[in-house]
C-alpha positions in Angstrom: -192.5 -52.0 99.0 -192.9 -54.3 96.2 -189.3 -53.1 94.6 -188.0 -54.0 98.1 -189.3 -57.4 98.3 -188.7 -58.1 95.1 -184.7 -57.2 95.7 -185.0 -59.2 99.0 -186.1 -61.9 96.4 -183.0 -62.0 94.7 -180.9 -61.8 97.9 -182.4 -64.8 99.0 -182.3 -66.6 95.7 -178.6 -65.5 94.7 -177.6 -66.1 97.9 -174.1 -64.2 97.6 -173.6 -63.8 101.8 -175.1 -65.7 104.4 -175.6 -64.6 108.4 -172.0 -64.4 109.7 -170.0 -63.8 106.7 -168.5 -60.1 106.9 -169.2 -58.3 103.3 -168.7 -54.9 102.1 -171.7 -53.6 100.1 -169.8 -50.4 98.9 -171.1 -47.8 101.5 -171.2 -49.9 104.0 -169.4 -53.0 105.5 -170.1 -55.4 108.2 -171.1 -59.0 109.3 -174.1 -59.9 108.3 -176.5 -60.3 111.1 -179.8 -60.9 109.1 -181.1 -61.5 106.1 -185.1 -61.0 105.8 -187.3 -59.9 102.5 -186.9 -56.8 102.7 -184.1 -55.6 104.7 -180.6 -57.0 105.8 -179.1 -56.2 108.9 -175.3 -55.4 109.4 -173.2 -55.4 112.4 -170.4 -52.7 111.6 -166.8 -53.1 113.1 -167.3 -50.3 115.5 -170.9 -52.7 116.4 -173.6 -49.6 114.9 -176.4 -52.0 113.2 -177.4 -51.2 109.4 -180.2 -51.9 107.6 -179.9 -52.0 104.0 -183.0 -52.5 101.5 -182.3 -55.4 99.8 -183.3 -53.6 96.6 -179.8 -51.4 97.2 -178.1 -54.6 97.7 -179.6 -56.5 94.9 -178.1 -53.4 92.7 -175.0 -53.6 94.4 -171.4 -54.7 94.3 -171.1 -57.4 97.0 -168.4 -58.7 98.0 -167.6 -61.1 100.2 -164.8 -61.1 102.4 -165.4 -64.4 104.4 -166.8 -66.6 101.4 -163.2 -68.3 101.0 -160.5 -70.0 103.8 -157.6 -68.2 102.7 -157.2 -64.7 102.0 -154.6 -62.8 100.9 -152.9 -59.8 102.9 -151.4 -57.2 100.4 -149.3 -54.4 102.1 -147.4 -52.1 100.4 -144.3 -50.1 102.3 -142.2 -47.3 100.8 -138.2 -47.1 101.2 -135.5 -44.9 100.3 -133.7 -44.8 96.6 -130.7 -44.8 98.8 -131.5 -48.4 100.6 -130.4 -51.7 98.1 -132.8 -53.6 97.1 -131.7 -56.7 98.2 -131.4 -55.1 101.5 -134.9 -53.9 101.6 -135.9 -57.6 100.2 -134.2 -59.3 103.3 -135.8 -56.8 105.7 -139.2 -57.5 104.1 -138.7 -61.0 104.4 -137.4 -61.4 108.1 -140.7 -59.2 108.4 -142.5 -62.2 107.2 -141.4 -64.7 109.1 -141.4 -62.7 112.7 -145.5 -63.3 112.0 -147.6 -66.0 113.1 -150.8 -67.5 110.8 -148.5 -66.6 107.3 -149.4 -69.8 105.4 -146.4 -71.6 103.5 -148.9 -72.4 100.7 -149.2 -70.4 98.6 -145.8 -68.7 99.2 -145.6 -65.1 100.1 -143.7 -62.4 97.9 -142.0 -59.5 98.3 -140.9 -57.5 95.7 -140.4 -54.1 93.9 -144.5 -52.5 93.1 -143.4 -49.3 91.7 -141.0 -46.2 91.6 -142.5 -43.1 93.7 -141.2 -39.8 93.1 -139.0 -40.2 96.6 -139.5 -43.5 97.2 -139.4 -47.3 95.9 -142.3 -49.1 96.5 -142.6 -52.7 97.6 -145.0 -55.4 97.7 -145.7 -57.7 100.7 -148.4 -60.8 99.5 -149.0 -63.5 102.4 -152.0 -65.6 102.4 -153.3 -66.5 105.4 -156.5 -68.3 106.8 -159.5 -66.1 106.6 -160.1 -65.6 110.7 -156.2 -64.6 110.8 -156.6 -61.4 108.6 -156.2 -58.6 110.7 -153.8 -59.9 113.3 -151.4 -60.7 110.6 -151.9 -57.3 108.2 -151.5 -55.4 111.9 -148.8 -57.7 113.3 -147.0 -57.5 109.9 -147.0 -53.6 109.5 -145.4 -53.1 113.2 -142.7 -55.9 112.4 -141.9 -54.0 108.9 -141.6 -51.0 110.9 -139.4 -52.9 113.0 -137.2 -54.8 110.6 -136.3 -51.8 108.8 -135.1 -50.0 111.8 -133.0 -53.1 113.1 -131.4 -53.4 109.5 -131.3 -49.7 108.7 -133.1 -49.3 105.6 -135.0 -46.2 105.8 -138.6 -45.6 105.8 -139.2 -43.1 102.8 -142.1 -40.5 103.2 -143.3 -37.5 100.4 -140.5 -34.6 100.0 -138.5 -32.9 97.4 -134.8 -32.7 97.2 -133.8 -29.0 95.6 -130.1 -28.9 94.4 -129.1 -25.4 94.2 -126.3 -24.9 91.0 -124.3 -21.6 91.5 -123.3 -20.0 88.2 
């Protein structure tokens, strides 16, 4: 008990969440419903109730998702080799502007992340205001999905091209 209030302690003191911010604590995320000395109280997305010691939490990587205004919403999508990359780029970006809540400031990107054994891989970064997270990153993925079908760049998915060579 003593290890408990002792952690619950350090919670209070270092204050790295308060009640309503939403932080993931490693196994565990949620908005934080309580904070007490010895226990803090989540409210998990699908609304189960943790309790966490606050020793566990005190030794913990906390971090907070809803310290800050802004946030930043990273997506990455996967095309075909066979798509242009300029034509990929302008899909991304009419993408992008289809979504409400994209803040101008700092500008978004798009660009090329990496090169996947059957597929290129590009970068989306928006920022947007904290409360606008997840209606962007969810609105955004469905107008990708979208874009690239209304500008025919193909989608690219795991496979494995065999070229057969007579002889």
């Amino acid at each position: 008990s003593l290890t408990k209030l002792a952690g619950g302690l350090m919670v209070l003191a270092a204050k790295p969440f308060v009640v309503g911010d939403y932080v993931d604590l490693g196994t565990v995320s949620g908005t934080v419903q309580e904070i007490g000395l010895i226990y803090t109280c989540l409210s998990t997305p699908d609304n189960k109730l943790v309790y966490l010691p606050n020793n566990d939490i005190a030794s913990a990587r906390v971090t907070n998702l809803s310290a800050r205004a802004t946030r930043r919403v990273d997506l990455l999508v996967s095309a075909s080799y066979e798509d242009e990359t300029a034509a990929v780029k302008a899909a991304l970006w009419s993408a992008l502007r289809a979504v409400p809540g994209i803040l101008e400031d700092p500008a978004p990107f798009v660009g090329i992340s990496g090169y996947g054994d059957s597929s290129v891989q590009y970068v989306i970064k928006a920022w947007v205001k904290n409360a606008d997270y997840w209606d962007v990153y969810y609105d955004l993925l469905e107008k990708v999905r979208q874009s690239f079908e209304e500008n025919g760049v193909q989608m690219s998915y795991p496979h494995l091209n065999v070229h057969l060579v007579e002889g």
